[in-house]
Steps between C-alpha positions, in 0.01 A plus 500: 500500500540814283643823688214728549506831361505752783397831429599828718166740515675777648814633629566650932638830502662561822727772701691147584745417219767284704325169656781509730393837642180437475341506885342154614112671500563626178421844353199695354468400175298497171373198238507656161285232317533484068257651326319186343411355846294818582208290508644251797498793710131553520326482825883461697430783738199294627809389681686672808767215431628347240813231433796579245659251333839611319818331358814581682686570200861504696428243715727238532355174367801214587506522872268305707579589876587832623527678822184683538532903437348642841744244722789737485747288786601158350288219439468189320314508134189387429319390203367731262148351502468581856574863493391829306834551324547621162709196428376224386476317169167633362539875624161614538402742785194487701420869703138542684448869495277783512289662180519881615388596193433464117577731217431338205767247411685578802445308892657697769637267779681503860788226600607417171777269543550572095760678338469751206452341169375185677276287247181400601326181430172502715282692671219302717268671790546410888238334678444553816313175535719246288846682587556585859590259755481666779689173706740374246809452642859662320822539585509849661591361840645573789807355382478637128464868679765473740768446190322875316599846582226639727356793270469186215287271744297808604449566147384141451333459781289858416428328192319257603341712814389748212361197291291438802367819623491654172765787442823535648407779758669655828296209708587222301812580529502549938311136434771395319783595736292317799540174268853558434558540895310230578627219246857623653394474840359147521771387172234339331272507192177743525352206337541334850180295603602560841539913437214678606453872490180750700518840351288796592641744228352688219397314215784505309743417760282199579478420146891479392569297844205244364655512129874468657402209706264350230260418812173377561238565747629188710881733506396840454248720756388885464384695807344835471529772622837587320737553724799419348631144644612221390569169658648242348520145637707156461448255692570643909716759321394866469570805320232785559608890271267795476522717232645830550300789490716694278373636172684341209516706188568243259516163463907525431498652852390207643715268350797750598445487848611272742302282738467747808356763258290238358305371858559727815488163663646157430496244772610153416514176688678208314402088595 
């Protein structure tokens, strides 16, 4: 077969211009798309979402196992095709992100893992319907969390909380921090069939505690009215929080603060 001829329709320009500094949720960012593919942007704010497709042009391209980048204690490598890495022998990146706005030739994005000067090969719209998956199962376990800094698996596990509820606010992140105390309290998965979680909080409490847990109906229970508990449950083992009624001011507060600030009560029984 005859190499195919790939052609770059655009370029990232970025505040990020070291991949090694650049922080694992990425930056704000903007897709400066050529001039002659004008036309393929037509109708793209239709979309709230969109996926970026971009050649990692300093990627490494020999190696096929490395250690993954958010593990920062030691651990044994693992195979390129099973991780996001930049490395790998076809570099091309793959970043689900959101289409704040158009101007023209220009897309301006959040969490892009790109850095400035990045070429891009792709652009294609999320679905909603064909893309998410709400129960697939990945490795951001109990165990892959417990090797990460704290403040990176809060900012992964926010992520995905965000993903669920729909922005990244002070509630998702309380939500979050319930998860995080939870997964560390029982030392399993939140993907646990036997996990199950009643919450009577505000919506978006409720919401990232759903989205951390990936749950169903059959795992996950809201009460009303909102009272601010949450009980989790494994098994005959308990751990029951209520959200303190202290007025964060951001969400950076939040993930600042330790536990006691976080719930004014945290009562825990182990199996």
């Amino acid at each position: 077969m005859e190499n195919p001829e790939l052609k770059f329709i655009g370029r990232i320009v970025s505040p990020a211009t070291d991949s090694g500094a650049l922080p694992m949720q990425g930056v704000g960012a903007q897709a400066h798309i050529f001039d002659e593919y004008s036309a393929a942007l037509d109708d793209i704010d239709e979309h709230s979402h969109i996926w970026l497709l971009c050649w990692l042009h300093e990627a490494d391209r020999d190696r096929l196992k490395v250690v993954p980048r958010r593990i920062k204690t030691a651990s044994p490598p693992k195979g390129v095709f099973s991780l996001r890495s930049p490395v790998r022998p076809n570099p091309i990146g793959l970043t689900a992100t959101r289409l704040l706005k158009r101007e023209g030739n220009v897309l301006f994005l959040e969490h892009i893992d790109f850095i400035d000067g990045t070429p891009i090969v792709d652009i294609k719209p999320y679905s909603v319907g064909w893309d998410s998956i709400f129960s697939a199962g990945n490795n951001s376990t109990y165990a892959t969390y417990a090797k990460m800094d704290v403040r990176d698996a809060y900012d992964d596990m926010l992520r995905q909380a965000a993903n669920f509820h729909g922005d990244a606010c002070i509630g998702t992140t309380l939500g979050m921090r319930a998860a995080y105390l939870a997964m560390n309290h029982f030392k399993c998965d939140l993907q646990t069939k036997s996990l199950k979680v009643t919450v009577a909080a505000r919506g978006c409490i409720a919401d990232a505690v759903q989205g951390s847990m990936q749950a169903g109906n059959k795992r996950f229970t809201r009460l009303e009215p909102p009272v601010g508990e949450i009980v989790f449950i494994k098994d005959d083992a308990r751990l029951e929080l209520t959200v303190t009624p202290t007025k964060f001011a951001s969400v950076e507060a939040v993930l600042a603060a330790p536990d006691k600030e976080v719930f004014s009560r945290i009562a825990g029984e182990s199996k």
